[in-house]
PDB file of the backbone (N, CA, C, O) and the ligand in Angstrom, with CONECT records:
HET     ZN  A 101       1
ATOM      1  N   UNK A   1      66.085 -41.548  36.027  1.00  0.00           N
ATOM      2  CA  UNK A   1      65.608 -41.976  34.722  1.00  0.00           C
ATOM      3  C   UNK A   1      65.640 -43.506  34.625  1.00  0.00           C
ATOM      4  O   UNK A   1      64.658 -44.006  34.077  1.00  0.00           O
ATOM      5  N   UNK A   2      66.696 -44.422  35.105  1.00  0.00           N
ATOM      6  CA  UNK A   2      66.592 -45.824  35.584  1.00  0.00           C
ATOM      7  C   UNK A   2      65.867 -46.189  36.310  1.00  0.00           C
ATOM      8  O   UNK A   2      65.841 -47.380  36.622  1.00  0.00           O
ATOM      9  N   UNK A   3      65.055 -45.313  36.813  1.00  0.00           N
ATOM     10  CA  UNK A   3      63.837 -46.137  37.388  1.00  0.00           C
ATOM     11  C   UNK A   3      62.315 -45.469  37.131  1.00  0.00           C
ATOM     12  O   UNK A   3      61.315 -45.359  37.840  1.00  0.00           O
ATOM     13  N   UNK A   4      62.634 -45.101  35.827  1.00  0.00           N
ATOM     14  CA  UNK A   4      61.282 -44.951  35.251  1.00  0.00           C
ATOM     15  C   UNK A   4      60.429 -43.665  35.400  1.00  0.00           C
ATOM     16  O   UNK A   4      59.235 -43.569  35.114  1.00  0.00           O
ATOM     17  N   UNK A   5      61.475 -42.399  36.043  1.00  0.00           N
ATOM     18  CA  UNK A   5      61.667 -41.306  36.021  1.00  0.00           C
ATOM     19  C   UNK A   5      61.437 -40.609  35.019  1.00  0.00           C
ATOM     20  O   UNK A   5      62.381 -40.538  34.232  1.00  0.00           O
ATOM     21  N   UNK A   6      60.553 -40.082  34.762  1.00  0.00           N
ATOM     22  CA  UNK A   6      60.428 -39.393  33.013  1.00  0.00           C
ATOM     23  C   UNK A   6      60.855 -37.628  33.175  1.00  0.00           C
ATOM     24  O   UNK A   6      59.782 -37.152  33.548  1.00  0.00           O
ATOM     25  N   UNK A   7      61.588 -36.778  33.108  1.00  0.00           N
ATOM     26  CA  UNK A   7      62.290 -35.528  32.992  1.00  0.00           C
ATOM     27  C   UNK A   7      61.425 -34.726  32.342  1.00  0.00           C
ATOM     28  O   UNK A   7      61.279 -34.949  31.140  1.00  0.00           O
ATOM     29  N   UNK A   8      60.904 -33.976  32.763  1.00  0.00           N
ATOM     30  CA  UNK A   8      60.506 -32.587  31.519  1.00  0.00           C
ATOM     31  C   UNK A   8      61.106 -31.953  31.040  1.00  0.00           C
ATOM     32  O   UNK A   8      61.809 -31.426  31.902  1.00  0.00           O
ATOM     33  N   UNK A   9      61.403 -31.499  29.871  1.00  0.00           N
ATOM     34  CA  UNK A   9      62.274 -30.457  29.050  1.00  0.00           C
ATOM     35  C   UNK A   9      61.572 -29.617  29.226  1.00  0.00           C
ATOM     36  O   UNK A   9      60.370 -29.612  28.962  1.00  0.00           O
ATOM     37  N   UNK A  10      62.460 -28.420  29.893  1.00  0.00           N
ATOM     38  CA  UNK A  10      61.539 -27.088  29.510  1.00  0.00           C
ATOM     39  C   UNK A  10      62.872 -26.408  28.606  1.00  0.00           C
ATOM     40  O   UNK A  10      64.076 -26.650  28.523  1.00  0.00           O
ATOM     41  N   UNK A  11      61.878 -25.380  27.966  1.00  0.00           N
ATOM     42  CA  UNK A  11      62.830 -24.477  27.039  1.00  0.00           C
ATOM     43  C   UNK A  11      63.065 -23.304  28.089  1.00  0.00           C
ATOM     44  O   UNK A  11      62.156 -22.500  28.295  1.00  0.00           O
ATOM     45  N   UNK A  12      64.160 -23.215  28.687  1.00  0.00           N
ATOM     46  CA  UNK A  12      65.119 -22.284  29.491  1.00  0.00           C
ATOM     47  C   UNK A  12      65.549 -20.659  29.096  1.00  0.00           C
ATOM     48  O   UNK A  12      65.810 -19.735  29.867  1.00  0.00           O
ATOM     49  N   UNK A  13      65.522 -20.679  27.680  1.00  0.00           N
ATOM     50  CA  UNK A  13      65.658 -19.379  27.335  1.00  0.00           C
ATOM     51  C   UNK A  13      64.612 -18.490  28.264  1.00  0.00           C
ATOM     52  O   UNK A  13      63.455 -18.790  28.557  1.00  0.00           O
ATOM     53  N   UNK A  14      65.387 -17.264  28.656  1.00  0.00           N
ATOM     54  CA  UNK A  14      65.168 -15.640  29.182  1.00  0.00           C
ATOM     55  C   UNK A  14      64.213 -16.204  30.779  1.00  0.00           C
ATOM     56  O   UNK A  14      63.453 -15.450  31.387  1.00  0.00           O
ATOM     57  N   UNK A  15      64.476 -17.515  31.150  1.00  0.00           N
ATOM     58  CA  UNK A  15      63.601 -18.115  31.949  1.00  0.00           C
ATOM     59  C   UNK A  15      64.744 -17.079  33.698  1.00  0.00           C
ATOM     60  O   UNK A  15      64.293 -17.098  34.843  1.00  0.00           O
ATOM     61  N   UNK A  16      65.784 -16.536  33.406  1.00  0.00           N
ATOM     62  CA  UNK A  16      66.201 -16.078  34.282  1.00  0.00           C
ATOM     63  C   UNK A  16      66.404 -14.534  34.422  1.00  0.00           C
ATOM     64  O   UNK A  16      66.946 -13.945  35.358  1.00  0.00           O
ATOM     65  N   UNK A  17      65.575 -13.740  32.719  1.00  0.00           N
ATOM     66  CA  UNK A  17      65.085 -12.361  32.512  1.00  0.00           C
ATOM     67  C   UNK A  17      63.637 -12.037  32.600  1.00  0.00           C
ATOM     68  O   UNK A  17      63.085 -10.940  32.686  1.00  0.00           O
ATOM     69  N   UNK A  18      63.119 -13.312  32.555  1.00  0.00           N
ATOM     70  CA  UNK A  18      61.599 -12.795  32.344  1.00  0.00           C
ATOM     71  C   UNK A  18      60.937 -12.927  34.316  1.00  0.00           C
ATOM     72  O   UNK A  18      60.973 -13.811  35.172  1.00  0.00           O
ATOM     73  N   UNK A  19      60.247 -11.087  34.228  1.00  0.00           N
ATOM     74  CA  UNK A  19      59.623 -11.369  35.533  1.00  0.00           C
ATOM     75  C   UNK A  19      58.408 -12.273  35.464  1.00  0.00           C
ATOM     76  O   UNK A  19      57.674 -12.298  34.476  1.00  0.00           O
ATOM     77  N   UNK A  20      58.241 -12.931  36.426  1.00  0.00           N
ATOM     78  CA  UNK A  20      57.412 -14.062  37.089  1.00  0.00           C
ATOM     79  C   UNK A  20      56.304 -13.203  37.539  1.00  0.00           C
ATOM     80  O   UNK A  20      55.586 -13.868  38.286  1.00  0.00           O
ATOM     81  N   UNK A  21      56.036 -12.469  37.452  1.00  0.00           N
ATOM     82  CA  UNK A  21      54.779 -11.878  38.204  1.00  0.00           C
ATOM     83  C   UNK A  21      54.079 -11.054  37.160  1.00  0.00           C
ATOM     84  O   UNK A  21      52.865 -11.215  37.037  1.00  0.00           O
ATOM     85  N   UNK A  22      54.766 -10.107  36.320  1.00  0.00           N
ATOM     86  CA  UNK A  22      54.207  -9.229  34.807  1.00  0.00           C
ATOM     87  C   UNK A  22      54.459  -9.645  33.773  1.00  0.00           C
ATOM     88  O   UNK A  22      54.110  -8.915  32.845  1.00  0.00           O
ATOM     89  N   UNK A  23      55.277 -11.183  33.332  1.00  0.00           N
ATOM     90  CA  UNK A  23      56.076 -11.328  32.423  1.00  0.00           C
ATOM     91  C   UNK A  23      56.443 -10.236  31.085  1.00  0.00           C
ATOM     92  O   UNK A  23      56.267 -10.209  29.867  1.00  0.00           O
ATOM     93  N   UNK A  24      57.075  -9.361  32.173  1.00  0.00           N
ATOM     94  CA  UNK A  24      58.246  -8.385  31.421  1.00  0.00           C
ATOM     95  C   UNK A  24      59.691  -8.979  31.369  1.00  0.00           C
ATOM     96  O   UNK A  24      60.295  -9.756  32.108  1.00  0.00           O
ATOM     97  N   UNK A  25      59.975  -8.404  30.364  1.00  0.00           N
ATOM     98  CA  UNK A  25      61.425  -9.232  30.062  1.00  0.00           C
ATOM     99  C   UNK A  25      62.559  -8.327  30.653  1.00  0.00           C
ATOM    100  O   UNK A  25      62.765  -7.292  30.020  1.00  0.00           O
ATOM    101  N   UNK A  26      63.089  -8.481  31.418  1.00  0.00           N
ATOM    102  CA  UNK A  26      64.106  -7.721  32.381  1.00  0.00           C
ATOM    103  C   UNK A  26      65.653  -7.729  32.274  1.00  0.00           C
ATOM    104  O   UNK A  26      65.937  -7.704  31.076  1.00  0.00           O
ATOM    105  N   UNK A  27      66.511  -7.749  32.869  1.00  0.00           N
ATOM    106  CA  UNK A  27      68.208  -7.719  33.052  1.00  0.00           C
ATOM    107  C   UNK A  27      68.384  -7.798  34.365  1.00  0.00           C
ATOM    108  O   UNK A  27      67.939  -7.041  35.228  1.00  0.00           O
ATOM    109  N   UNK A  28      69.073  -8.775  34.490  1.00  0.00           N
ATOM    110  CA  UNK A  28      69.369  -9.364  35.889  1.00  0.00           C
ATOM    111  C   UNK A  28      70.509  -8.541  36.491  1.00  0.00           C
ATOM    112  O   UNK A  28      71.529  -8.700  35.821  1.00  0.00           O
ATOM    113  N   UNK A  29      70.652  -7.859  37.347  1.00  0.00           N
ATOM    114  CA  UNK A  29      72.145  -6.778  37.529  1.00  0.00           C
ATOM    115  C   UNK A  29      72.526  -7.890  38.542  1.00  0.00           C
ATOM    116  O   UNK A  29      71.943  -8.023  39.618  1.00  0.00           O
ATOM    117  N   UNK A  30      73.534  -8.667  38.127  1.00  0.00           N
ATOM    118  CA  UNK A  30      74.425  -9.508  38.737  1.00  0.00           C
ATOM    119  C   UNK A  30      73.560 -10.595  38.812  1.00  0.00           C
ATOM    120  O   UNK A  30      73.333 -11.334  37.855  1.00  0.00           O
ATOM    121  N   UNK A  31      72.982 -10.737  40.119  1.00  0.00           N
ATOM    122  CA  UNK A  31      72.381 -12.323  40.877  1.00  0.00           C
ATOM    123  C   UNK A  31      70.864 -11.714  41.551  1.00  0.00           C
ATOM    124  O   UNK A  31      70.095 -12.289  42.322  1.00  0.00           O
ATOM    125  N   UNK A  32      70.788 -10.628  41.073  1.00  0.00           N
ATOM    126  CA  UNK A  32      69.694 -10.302  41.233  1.00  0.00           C
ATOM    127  C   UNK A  32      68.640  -9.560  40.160  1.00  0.00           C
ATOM    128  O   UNK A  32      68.738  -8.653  39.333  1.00  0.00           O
ATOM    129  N   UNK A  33      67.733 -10.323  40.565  1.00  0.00           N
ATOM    130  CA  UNK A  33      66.428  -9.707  38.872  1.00  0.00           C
ATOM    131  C   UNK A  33      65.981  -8.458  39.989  1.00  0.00           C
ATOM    132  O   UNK A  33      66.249  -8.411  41.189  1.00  0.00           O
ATOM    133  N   UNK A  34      65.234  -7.509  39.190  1.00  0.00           N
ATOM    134  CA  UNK A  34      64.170  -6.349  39.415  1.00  0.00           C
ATOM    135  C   UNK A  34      63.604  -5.959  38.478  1.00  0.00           C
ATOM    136  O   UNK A  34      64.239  -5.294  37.659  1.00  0.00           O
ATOM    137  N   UNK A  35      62.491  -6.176  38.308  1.00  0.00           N
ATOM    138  CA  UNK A  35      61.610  -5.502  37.065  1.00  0.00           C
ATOM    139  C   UNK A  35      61.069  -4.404  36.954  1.00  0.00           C
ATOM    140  O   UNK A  35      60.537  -3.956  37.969  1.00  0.00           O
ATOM    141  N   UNK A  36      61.021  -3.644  35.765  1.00  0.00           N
ATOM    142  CA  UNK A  36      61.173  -2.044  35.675  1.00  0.00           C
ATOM    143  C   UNK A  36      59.755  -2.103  35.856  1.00  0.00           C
ATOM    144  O   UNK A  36      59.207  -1.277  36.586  1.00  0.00           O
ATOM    145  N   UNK A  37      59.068  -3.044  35.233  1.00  0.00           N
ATOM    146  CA  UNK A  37      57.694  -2.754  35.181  1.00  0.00           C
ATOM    147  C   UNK A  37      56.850  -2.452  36.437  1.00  0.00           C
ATOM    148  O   UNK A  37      56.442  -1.344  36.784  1.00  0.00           O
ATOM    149  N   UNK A  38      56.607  -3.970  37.230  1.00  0.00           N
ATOM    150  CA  UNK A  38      56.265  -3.868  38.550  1.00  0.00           C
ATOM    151  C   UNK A  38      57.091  -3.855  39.887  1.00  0.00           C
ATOM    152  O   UNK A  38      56.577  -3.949  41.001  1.00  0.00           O
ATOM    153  N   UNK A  39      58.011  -3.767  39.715  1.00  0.00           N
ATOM    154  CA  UNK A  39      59.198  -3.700  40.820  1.00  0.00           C
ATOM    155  C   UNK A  39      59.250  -5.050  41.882  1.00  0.00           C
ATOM    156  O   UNK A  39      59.564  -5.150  43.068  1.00  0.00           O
ATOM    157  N   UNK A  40      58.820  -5.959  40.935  1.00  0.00           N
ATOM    158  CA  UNK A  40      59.294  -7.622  41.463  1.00  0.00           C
ATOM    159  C   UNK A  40      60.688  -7.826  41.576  1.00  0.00           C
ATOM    160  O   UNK A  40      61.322  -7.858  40.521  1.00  0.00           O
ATOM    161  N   UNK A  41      61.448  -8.008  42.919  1.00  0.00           N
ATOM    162  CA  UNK A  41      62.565  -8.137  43.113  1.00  0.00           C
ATOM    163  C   UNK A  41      63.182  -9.755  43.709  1.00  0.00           C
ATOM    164  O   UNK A  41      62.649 -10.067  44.774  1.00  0.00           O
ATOM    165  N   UNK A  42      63.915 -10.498  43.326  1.00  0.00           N
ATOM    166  CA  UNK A  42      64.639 -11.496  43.656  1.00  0.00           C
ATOM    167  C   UNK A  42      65.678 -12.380  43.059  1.00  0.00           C
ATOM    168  O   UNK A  42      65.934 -12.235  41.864  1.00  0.00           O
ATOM    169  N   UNK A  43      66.355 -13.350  43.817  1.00  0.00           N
ATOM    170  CA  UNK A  43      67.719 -13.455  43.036  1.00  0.00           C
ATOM    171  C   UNK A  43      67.286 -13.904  41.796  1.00  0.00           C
ATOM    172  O   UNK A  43      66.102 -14.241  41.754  1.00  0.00           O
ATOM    173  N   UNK A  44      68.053 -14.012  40.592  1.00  0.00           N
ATOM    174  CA  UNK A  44      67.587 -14.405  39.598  1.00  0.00           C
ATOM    175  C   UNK A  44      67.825 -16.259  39.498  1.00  0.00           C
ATOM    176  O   UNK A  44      67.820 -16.906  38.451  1.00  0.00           O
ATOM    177  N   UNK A  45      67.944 -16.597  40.357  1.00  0.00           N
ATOM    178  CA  UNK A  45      68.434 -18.061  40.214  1.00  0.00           C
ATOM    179  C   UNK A  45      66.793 -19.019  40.707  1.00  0.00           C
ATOM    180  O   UNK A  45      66.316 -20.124  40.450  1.00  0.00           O
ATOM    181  N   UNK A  46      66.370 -17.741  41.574  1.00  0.00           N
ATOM    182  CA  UNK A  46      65.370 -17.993  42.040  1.00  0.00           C
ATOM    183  C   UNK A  46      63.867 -17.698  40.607  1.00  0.00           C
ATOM    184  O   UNK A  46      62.788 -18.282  40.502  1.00  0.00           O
ATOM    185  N   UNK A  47      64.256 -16.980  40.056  1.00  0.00           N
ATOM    186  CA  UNK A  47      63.164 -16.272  39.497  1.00  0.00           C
ATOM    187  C   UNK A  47      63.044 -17.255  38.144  1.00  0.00           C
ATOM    188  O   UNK A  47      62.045 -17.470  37.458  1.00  0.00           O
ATOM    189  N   UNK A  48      64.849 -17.950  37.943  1.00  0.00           N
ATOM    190  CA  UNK A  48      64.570 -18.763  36.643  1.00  0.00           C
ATOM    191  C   UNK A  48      64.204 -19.857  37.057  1.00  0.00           C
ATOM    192  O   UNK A  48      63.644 -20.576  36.230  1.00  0.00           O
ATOM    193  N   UNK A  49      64.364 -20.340  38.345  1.00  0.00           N
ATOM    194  CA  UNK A  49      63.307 -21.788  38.631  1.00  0.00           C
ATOM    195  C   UNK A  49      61.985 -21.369  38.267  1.00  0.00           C
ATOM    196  O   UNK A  49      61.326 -21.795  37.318  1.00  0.00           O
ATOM    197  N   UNK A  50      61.630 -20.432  39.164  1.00  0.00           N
ATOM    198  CA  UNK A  50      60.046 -19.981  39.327  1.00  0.00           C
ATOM    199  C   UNK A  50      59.652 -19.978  37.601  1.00  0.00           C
ATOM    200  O   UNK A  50      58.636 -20.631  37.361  1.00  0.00           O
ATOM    201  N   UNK A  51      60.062 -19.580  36.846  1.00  0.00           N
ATOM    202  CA  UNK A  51      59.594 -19.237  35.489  1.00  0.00           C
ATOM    203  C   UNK A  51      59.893 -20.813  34.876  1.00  0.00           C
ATOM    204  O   UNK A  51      59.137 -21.202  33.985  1.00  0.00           O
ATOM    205  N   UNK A  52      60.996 -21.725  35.348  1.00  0.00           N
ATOM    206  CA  UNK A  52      60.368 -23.228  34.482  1.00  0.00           C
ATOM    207  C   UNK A  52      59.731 -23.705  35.333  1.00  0.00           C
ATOM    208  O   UNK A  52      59.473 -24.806  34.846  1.00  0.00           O
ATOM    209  N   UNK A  53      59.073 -23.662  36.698  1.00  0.00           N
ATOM    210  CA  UNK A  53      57.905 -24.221  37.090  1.00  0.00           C
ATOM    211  C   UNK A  53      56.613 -24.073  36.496  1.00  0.00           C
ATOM    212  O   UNK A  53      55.652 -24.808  36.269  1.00  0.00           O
ATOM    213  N   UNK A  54      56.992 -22.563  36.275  1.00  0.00           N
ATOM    214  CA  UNK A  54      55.377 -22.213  35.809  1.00  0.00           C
ATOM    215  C   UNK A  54      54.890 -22.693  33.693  1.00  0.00           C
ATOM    216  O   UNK A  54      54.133 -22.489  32.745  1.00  0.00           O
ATOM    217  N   UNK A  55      56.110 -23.430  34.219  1.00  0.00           N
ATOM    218  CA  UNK A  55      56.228 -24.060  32.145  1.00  0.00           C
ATOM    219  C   UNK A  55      55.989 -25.367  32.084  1.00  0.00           C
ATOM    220  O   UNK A  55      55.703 -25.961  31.045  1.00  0.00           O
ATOM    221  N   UNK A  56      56.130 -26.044  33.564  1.00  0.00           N
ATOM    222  CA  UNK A  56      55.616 -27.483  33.510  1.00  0.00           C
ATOM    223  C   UNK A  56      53.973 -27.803  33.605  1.00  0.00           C
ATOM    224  O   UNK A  56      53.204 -27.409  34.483  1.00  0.00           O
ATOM    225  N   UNK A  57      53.636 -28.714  32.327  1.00  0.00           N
ATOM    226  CA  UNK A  57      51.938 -28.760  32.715  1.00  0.00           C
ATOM    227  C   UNK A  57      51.473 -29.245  34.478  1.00  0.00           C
ATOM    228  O   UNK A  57      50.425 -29.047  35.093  1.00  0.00           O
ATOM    229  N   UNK A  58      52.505 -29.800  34.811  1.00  0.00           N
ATOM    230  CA  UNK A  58      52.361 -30.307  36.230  1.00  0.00           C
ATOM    231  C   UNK A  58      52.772 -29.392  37.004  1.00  0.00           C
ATOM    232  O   UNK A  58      52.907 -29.843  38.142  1.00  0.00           O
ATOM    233  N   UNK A  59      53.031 -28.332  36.924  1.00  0.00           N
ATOM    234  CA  UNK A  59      53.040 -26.951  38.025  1.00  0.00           C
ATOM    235  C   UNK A  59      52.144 -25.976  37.777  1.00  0.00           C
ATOM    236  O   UNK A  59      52.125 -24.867  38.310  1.00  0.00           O
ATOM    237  N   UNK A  60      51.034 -26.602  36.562  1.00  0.00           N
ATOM    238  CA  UNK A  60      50.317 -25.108  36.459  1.00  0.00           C
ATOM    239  C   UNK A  60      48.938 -24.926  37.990  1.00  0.00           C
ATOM    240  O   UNK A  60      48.467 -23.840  38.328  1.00  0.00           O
ATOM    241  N   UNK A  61      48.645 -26.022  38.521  1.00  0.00           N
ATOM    242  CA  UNK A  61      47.565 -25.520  39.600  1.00  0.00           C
ATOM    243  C   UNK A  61      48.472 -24.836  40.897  1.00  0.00           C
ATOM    244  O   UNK A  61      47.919 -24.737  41.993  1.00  0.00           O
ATOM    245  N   UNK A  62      49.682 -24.437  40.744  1.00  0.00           N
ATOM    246  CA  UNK A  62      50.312 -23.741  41.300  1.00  0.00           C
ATOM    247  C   UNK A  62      50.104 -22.580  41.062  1.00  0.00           C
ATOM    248  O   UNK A  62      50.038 -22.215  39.888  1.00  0.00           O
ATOM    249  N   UNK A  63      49.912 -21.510  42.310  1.00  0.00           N
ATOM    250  CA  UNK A  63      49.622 -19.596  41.426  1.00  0.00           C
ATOM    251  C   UNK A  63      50.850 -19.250  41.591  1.00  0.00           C
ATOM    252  O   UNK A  63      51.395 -18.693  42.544  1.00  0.00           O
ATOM    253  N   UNK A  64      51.344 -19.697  40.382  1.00  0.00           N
ATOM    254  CA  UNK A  64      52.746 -19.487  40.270  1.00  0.00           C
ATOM    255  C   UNK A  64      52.713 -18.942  38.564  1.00  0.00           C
ATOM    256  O   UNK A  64      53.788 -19.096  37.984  1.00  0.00           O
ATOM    257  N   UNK A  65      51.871 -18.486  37.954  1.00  0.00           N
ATOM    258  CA  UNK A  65      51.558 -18.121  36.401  1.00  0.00           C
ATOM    259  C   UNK A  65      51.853 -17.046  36.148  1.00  0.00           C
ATOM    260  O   UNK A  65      51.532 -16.293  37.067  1.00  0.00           O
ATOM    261  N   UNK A  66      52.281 -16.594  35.408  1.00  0.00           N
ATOM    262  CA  UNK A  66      52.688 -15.184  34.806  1.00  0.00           C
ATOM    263  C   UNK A  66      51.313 -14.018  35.090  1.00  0.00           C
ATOM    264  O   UNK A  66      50.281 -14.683  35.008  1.00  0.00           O
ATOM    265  N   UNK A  67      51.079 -12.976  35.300  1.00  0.00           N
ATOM    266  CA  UNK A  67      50.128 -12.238  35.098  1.00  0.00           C
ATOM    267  C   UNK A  67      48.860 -12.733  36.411  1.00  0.00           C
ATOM    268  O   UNK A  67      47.796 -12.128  36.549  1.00  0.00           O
ATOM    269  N   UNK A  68      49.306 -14.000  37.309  1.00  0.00           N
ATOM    270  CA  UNK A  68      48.458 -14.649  38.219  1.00  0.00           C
ATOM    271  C   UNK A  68      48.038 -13.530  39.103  1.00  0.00           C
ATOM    272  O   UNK A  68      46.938 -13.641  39.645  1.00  0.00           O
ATOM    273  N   UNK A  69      48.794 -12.407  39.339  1.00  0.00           N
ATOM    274  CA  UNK A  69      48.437 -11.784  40.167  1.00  0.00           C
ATOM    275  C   UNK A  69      47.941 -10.011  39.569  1.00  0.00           C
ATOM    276  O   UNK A  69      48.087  -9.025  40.291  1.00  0.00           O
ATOM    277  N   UNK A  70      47.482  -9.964  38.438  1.00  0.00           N
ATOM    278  CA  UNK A  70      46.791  -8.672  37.906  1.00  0.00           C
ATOM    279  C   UNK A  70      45.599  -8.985  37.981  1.00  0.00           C
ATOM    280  O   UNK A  70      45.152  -8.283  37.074  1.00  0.00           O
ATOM    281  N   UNK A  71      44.474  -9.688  38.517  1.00  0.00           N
ATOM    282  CA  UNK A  71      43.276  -9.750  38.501  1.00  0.00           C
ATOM    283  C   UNK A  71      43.282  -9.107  40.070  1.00  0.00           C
ATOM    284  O   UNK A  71      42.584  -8.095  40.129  1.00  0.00           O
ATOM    285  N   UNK A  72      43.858  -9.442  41.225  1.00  0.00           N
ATOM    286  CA  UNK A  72      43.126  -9.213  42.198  1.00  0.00           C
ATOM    287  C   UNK A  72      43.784  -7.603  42.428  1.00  0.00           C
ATOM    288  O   UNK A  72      43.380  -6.865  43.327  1.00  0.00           O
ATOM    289  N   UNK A  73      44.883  -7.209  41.427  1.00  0.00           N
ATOM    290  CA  UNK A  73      44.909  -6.324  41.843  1.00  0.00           C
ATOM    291  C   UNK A  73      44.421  -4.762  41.292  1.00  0.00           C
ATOM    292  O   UNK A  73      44.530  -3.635  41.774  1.00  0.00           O
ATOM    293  N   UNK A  74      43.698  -5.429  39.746  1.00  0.00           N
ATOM    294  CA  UNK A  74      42.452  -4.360  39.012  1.00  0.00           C
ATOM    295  C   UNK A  74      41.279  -4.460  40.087  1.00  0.00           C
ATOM    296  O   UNK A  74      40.425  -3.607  39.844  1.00  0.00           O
ATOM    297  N   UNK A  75      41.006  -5.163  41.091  1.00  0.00           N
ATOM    298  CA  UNK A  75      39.459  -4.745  41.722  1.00  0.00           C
ATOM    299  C   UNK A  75      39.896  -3.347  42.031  1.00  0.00           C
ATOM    300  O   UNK A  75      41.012  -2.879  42.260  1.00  0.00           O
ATOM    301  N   UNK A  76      38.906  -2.902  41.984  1.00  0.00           N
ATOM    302  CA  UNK A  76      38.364  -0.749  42.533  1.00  0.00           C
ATOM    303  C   UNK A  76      37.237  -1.562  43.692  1.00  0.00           C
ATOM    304  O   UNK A  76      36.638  -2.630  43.566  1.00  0.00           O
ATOM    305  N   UNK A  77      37.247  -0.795  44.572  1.00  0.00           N
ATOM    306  CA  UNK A  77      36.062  -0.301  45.479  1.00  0.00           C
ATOM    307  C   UNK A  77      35.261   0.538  44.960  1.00  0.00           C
ATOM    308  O   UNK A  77      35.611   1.654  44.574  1.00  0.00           O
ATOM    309  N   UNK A  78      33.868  -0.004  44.885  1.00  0.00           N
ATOM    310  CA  UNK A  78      32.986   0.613  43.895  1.00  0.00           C
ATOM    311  C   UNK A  78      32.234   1.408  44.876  1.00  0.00           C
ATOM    312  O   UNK A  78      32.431   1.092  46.049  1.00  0.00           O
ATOM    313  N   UNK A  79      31.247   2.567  44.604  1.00  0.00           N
ATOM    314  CA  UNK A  79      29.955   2.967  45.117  1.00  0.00           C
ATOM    315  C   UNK A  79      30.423   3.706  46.558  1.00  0.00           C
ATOM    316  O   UNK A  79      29.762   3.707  47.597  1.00  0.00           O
ATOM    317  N   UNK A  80      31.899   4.413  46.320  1.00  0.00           N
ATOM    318  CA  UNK A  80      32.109   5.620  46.956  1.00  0.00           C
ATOM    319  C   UNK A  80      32.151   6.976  45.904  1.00  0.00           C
ATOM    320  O   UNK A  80      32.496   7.199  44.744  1.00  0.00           O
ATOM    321  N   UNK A  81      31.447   7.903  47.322  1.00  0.00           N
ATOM    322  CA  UNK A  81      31.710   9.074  46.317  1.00  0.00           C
ATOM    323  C   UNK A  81      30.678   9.505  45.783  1.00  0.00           C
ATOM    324  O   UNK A  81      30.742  10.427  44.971  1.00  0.00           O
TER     325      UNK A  81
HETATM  326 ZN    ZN A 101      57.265  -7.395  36.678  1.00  0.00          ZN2+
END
């Protein structure tokens, strides 16, 4: 910050319950997250970085976004059958 370092505040709340991949709001059993929803599993120390990265305007061209990964996985294979 003495050298002109400017800090982002992120707001931290549930940033170490909420999954990173469905943003479902989860319970960490010990040091590890798992989400009931999509069965995203990792430590939670890990999962609450990942969730204030994805809160900084300067981490968003990262596919690191909540829900980043439900588009590729609604495609169907069409025009069988
Ligand atoms: Zn999930």
């Amino acid at each position: 910050m003495e050298l002109g370092f400017k800090p982002e505040m992120v707001d931290a709340k549930n940033t170490s319950r909420t999954c990173p991949m469905c943003g479902k709001l989860g319970r960490p059993n010990k040091h590890v997250f798992k989400c009931r929803k999509c069965g995203f599993q990792a430590d939670r120390h890990l999962v609450a970085a990942w969730n204030i990265a994805t809160r900084l305007p300067m981490c968003r061209p990262l596919p690191l976004a909540a829900k980043a990964l439900n588009e590729p996985l609604e495609i169907k294979v069409k025009g069988e059958g």
